[in-house]
N, C-alpha and C positions, 0 to 999 in steps of 0.2 A: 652121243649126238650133241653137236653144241644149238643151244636155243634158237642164237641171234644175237646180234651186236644189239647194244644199247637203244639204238635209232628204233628197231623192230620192237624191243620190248616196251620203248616208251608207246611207238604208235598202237601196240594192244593195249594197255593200260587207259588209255585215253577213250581208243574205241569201247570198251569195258566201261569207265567212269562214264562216260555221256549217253548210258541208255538207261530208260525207265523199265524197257522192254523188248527184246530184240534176241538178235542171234551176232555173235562173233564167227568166222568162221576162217580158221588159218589152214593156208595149203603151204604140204613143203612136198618137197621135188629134194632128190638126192640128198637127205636129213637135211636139210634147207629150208627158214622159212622164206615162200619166195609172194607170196600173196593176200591178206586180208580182206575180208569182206565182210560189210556189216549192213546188217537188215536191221532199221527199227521200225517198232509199231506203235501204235497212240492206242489208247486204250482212252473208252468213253462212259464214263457212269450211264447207269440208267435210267433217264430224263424222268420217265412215267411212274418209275419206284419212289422219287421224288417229291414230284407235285402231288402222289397219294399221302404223302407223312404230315 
């Protein structure tokens, strides 16, 4: 199965490098990558755990 042309693997790598927290999610279709999808999430300290210290 070939991966993907260059274009594909750069745009995962990029999607990959710019998340603190998230999901990647690649669809292929006939050994094909044909789709990307990326979820990110923010994540928030605990304000109150805070102003106790």
């Amino acid at each position: 199965m070939k991966i993907g042309n260059d274009t594909v693997i750069r745009n995962i790598k990029e999607a990959v490098s710019g998340l603190d927290y998230g999901d990647v999610l690649i669809k292929v279709h006939n050994s094909k990558i044909v789709q990307i999808e990326v979820t990110q999430r923010k994540r928030f300290n605990d304000n109150k755990k805070e102003e106790q210290e």
